[in-house]
N, C-alpha and C positions, 0 to 999 in steps of 0.2 A: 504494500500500500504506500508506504515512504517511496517507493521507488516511483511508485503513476505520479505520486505529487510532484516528487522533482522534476518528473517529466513531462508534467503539464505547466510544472513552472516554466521552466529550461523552452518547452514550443513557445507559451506564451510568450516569453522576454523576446526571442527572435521573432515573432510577428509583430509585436510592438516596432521594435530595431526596425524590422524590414518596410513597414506601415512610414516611420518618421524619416526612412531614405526616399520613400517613394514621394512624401512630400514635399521635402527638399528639392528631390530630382523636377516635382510640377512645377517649383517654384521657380528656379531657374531656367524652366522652359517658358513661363509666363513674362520671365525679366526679358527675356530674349523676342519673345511674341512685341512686349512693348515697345522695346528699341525696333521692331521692324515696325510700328504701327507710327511711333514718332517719324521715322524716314518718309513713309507714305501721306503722309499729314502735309509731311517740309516739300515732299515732290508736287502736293495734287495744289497747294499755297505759290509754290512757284508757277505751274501752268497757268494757274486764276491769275497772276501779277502780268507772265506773257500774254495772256489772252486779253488783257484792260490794255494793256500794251500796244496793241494791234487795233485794235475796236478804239482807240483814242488818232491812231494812227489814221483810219477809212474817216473818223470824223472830220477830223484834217481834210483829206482828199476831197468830201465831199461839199464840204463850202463852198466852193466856185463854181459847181453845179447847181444853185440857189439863185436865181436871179428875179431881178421885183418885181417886172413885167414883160411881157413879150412885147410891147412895144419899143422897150428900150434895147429889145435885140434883133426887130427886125427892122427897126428907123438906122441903126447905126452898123454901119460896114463892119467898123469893129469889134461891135459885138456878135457880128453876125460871124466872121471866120472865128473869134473865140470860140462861141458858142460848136462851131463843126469841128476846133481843135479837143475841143471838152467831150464829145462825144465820138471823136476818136481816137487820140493819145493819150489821154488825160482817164479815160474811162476805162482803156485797159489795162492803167496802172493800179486803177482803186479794184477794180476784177479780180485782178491779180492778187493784190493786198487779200482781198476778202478770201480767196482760194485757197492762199499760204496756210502749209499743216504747221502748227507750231511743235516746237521742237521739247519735246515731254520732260527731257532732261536737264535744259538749260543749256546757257553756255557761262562758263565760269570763268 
């Protein structure tokens, strides 16, 4: 009978033991989970900063596409060829802009 005791002392202490490595071992999996959740946090914060970035960029572009009236673009020569450079150089740069994949990584 002494002996079952010791022996169910002796399991128990090793399932304890083995119980507090096991949560240990979670715990440093969790530290490690977080450090990769911080990095995805810093990466998805960078794309939002490049993407305001760009989208301040096309706001740019688009301003000389705004004009007050159509009379003051079709009474005036010069605003009449503006007006055909804006809708064809000028519009494939802002296309483009809008097209552009931004780059997920950054550049550092």
């Amino acid at each position: 009978m002494h002996l079952l005791k010791t022996l169910v002392f002796i399991f128990g202490t090793l399932l304890l033991v083995a119980a507090k490595d096991d949560i240990f071992t979670a715990q440093v999996e969790l530290v490690a989970l977080f450090d990769t959740e911080h990095v995805v946090v810093k990466a998805v914060e960078r794309y939002i900063e490049m993407e305001e970035e760009r989208l301040s960029e096309i706001k740019k572009k688009l301003s000389p596409f705004k004009q007050k009236s159509v009379e003051d673009v079709v009474t005036n020569p010069i605003n009449s060829f503006l007006l055909i450079k804006r809708l064809t150089a000028d519009l494939e740069d802002l296309t483009a802009i809008m097209t552009e994949q931004s780059n997920l990584n950054g550049e550092d």
